[in-house]
VMD Tcl script that draws the C-alpha trace (Angstrom):
set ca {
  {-17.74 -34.49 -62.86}
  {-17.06 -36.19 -59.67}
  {-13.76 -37.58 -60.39}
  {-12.60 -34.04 -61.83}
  {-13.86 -32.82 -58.19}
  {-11.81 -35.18 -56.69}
  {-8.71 -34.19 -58.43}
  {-9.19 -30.90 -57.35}
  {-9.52 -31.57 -53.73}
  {-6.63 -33.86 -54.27}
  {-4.23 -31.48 -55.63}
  {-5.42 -28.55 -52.96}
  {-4.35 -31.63 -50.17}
  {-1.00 -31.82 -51.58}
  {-0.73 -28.22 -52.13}
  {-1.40 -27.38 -48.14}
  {0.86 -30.00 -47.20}
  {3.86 -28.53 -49.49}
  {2.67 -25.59 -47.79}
  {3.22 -26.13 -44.40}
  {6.66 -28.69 -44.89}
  {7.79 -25.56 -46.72}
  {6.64 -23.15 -43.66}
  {8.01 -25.59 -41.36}
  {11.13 -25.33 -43.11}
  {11.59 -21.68 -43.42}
  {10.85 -21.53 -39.48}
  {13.30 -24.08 -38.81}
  {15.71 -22.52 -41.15}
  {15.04 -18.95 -39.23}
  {15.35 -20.64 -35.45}
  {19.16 -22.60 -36.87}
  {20.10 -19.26 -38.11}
  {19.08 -17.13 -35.18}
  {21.34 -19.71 -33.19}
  {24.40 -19.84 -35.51}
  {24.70 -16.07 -35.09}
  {24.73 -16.06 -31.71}
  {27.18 -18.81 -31.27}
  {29.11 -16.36 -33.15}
  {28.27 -13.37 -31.34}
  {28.34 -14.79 -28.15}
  {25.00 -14.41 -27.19}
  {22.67 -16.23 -25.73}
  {18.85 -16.96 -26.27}
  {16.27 -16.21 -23.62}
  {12.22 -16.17 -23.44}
  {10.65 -12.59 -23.66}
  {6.85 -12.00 -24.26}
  {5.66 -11.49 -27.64}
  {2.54 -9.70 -25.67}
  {1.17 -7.83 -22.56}
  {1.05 -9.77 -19.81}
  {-1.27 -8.99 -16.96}
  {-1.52 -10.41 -13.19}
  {-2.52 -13.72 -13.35}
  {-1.88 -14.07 -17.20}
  {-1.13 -18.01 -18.41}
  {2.17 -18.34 -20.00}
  {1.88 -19.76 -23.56}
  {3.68 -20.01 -27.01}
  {1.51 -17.45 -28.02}
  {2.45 -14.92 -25.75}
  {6.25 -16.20 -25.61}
  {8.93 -16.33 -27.63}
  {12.71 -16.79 -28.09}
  {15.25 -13.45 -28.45}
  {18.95 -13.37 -28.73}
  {20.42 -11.62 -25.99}
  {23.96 -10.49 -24.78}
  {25.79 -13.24 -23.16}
  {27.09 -11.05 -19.83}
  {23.61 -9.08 -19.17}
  {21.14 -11.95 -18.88}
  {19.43 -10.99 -16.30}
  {19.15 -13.48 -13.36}
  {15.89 -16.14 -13.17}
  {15.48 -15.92 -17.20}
  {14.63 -18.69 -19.04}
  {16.80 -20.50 -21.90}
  {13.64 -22.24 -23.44}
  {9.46 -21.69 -23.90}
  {9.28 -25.40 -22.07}
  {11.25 -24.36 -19.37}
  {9.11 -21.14 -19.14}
  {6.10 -22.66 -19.06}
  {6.46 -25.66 -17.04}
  {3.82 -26.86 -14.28}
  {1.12 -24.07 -15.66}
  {2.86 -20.97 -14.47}
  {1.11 -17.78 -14.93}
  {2.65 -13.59 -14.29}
  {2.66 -12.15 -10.95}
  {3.51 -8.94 -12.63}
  {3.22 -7.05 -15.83}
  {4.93 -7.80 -18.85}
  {5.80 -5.91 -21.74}
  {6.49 -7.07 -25.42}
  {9.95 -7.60 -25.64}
  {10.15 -7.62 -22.22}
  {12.37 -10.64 -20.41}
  {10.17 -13.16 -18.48}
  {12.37 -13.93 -15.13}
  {11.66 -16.51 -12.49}
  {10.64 -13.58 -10.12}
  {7.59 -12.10 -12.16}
  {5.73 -15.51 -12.90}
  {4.58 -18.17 -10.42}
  {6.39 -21.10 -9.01}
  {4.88 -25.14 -10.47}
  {1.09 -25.38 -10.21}
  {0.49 -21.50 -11.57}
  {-1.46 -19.98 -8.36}
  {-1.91 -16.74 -9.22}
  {-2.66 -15.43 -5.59}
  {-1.21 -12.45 -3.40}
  {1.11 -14.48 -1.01}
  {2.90 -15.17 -4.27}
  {3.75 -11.60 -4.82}
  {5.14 -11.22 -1.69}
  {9.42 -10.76 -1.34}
  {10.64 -12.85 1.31}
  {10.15 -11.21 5.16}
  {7.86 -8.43 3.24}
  {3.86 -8.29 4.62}
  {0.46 -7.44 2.74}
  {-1.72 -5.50 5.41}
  {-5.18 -3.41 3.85}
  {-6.00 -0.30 5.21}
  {-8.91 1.80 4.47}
  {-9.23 4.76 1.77}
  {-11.45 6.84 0.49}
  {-12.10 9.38 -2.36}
  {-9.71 11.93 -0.08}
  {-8.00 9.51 1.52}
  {-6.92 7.66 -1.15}
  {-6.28 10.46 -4.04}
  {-9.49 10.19 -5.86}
  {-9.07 6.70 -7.27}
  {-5.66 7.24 -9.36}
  {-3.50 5.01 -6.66}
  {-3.77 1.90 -8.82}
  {-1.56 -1.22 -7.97}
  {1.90 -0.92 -8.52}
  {2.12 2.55 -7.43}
  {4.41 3.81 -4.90}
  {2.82 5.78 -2.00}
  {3.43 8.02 1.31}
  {1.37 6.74 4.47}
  {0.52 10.04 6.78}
  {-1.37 9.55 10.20}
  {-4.15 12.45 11.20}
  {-4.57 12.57 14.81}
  {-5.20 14.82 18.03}
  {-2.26 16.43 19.47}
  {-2.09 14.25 22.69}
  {-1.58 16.20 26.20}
  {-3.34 17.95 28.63}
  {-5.35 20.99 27.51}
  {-5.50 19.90 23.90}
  {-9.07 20.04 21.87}
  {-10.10 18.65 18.86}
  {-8.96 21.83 16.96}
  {-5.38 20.74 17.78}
  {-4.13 18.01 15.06}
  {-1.34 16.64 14.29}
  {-0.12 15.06 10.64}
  {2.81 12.26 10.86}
  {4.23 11.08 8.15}
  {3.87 7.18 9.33}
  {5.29 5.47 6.35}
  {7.49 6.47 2.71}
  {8.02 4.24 -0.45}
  {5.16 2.09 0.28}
  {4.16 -0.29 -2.61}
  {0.21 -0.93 -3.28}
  {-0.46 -4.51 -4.09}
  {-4.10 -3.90 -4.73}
  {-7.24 -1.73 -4.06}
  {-9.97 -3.73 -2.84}
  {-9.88 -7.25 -4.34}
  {-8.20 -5.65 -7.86}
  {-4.25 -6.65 -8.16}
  {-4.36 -5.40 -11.78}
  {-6.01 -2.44 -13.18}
  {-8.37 -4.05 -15.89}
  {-7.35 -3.60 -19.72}
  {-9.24 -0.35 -21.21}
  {-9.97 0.99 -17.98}
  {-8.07 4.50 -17.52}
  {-10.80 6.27 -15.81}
  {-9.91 6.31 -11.96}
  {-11.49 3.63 -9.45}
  {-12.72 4.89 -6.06}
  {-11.89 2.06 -3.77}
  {-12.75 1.36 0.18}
  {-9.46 -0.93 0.71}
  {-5.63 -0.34 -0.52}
  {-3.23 -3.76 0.11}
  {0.12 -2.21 0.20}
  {3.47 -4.13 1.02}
  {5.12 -3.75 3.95}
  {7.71 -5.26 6.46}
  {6.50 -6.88 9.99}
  {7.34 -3.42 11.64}
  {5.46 -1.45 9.18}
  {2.37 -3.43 9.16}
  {2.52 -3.54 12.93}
  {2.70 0.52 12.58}
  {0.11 0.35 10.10}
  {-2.61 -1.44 12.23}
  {-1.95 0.15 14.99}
  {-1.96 3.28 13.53}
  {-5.37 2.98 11.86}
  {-6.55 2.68 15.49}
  {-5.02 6.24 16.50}
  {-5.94 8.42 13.68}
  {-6.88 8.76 9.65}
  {-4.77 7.49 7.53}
  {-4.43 8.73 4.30}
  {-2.55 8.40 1.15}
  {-0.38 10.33 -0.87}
  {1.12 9.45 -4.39}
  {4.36 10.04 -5.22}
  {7.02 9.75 -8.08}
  {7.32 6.22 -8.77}
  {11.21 7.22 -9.57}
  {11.93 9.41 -6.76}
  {12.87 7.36 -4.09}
  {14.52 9.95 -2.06}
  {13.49 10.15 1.66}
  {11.87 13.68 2.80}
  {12.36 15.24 6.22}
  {9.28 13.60 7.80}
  {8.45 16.75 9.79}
  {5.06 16.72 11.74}
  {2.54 19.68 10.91}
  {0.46 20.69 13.62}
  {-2.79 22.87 13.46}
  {-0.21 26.11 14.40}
  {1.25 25.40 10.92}
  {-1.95 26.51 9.56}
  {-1.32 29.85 10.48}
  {-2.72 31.94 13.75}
  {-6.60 32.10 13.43}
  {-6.93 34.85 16.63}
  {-5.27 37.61 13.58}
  {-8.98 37.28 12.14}
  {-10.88 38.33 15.51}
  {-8.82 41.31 15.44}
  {-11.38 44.51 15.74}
  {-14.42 42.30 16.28}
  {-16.14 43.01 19.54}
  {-17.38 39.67 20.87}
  {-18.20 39.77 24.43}
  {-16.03 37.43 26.97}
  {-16.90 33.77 27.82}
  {-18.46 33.45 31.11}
  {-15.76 31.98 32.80}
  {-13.56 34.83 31.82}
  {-15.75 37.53 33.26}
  {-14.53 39.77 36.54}
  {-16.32 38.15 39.23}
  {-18.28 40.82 41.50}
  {-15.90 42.54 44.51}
  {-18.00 42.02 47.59}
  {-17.49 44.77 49.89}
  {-17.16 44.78 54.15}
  {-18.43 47.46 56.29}
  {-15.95 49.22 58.21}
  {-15.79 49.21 62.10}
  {-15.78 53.35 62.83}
  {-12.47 54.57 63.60}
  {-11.21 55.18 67.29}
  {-11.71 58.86 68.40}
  {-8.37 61.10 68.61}
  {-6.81 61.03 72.05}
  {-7.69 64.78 72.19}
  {-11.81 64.34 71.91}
  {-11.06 61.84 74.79}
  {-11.68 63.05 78.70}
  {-8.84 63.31 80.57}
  {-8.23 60.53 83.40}
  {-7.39 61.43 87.10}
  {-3.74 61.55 87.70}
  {-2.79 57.84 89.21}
  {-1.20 58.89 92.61}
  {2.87 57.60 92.80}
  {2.75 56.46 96.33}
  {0.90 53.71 98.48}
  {-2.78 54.04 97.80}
  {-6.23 52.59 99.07}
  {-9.00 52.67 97.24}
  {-12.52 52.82 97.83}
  {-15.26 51.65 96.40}
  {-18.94 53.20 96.80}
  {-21.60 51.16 95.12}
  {-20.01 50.98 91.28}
  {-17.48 53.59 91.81}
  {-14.10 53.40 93.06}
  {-11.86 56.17 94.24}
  {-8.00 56.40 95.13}
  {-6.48 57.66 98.11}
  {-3.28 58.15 98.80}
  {-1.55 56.87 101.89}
  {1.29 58.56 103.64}
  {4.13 56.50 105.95}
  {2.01 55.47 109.26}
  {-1.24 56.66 108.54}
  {0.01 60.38 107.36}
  {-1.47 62.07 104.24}
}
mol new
graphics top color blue
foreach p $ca { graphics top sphere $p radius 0.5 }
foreach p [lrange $ca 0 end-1] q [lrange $ca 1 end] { graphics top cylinder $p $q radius 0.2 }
display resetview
């Protein structure tokens, strides 16, 4: 019974072994023949992903693969080989597709660290600002989506009150990198994720707008067509844009403000008016010639005085 046993196991040894030369063959068989036809087709073989690939996803020979491709449209940084592809530990800085070319670009450099510097296009920035549920479109800006920046603030100037704002449009085209400390959204999650932080990408200028910015006013998002690129007018709305809000007071009596009220006339008393020259008595005729006059306690009198002493 135990030798019979033995033959059995035996013959199931040599079976699995036959297997797998044979499997090995096929493969190998499959991998010449994918690379006769396209020495004859003048194509050329490059590594795509056999599988999704997130941020920060290992590359492996399970998730790679080799795929003929047209000789004049390789595009630039792919790999020729799953070694090459895979060499120091590198991981994806970006989503993959299946079927999808992996280029030098969209996976790490040696040593595979998958951080946010890595992401970043030469002279391009990462700066955070804050969001919220309004501010940041109810948790559907997710990484990778393309965004408007606009600036809420006070119409600056004398005379203006916190009734009079202002939206700018600060910033158009603007990548997000990540939303709080998420650079990916996770697999299975479609439901929308408030966050209190978006990373977007931006030159020096822009973040230096950006920061400064976020000291002036509110800023808020505003998501856009990921394929429409095209610039808008970036027009400023003021609080007059809204519409005139004194068209709603019309007919209602509300009394004035204070400072708007008539202030009281004060009025003078009136010195009485001079008497007509009529009502007045009539004074003595002055006399035209030489006069003396006299006076007699409080009264004085004129005389006239004729040539040497004469009246």
């Amino acid at each position: 019974m135990g030798a019979r046993n033995f033959a059995i196991l035996a013959i199931a040894i040599v079976l699995g072994v036959f297997a797998v030369i044979m499997a090995n063959a096929w493969f190998s068989g499959v991998e010449e023949r994918q690379e006769r036809v396209a020495e004859e087709q003048q194509l050329t073989r490059i590594v795509v992903a056999t599988q999704p690939l997130e941020f920060g996803s290992a590359l492996t020979p399970e998730n790679l693969r080799m795929q003929n491709f047209p000789a004049g449209s390789v595009p630039a940084g792919a790999f020729n080989s799953i070694e090459a592809a895979m060499q120091g530990g590198r991981v994806a800085l970006r989503p993959i597709v299946p079927g999808e070319p992996v280029l030098a670009d969209k996976v790490s450099g040696s040593g595979g660290r998958a951080v946010l510097s890595t992401l970043l296009p030469d002279g391009m920035r990462a700066v955070s600002i804050p969001v919220s549920a309004v501010t940041g479109v109810s948790g559907f800006v997710r990484p990778g989506d393309i965004v408007d920046i606009l600036l809420t603030r006070q119409i600056p100037g004398l005379g203006a009150t916190q009734q009079d704002q202002m939206v700018d449009i600060v910033m158009e085209g603007v990548q997000v990198l990540a939303i709080d400390q998420m650079a990916t959204q996770a697999e299975g999650s479609e439901a929308p994720q408030v966050g209190n932080t978006a990373v977007v990408q931006v030159d020096q200028f822009g973040a230096q707008k950006l920061v400064l910015a976020n000291r002036v006013g509110q800023l808020s998002l505003v998501l856009r067509n990921v394929e429409n690129q095209e610039p808008g007018p970036m027009l400023t709305v003021t609080s007059r844009d809204l519409g005139d809000p004194s068209i709603y007071l019309a007919g209602r009596q509300t009394p004035p403000p204070a400072d708007s009220r008539p202030a009281p006339q004060i009025v003078y008393a009136q010195a009485p008016a001079p008497a007509p020259a009529a009502a007045r008595p009539a004074a003595p005729p002055r006399p035209s010639g030489p006069s003396m006059s006299v006076i007699r306690g409080t009264d004085s009198t004129e005389y006239p005085v004729g040539r040497l002493g004469g009246q």
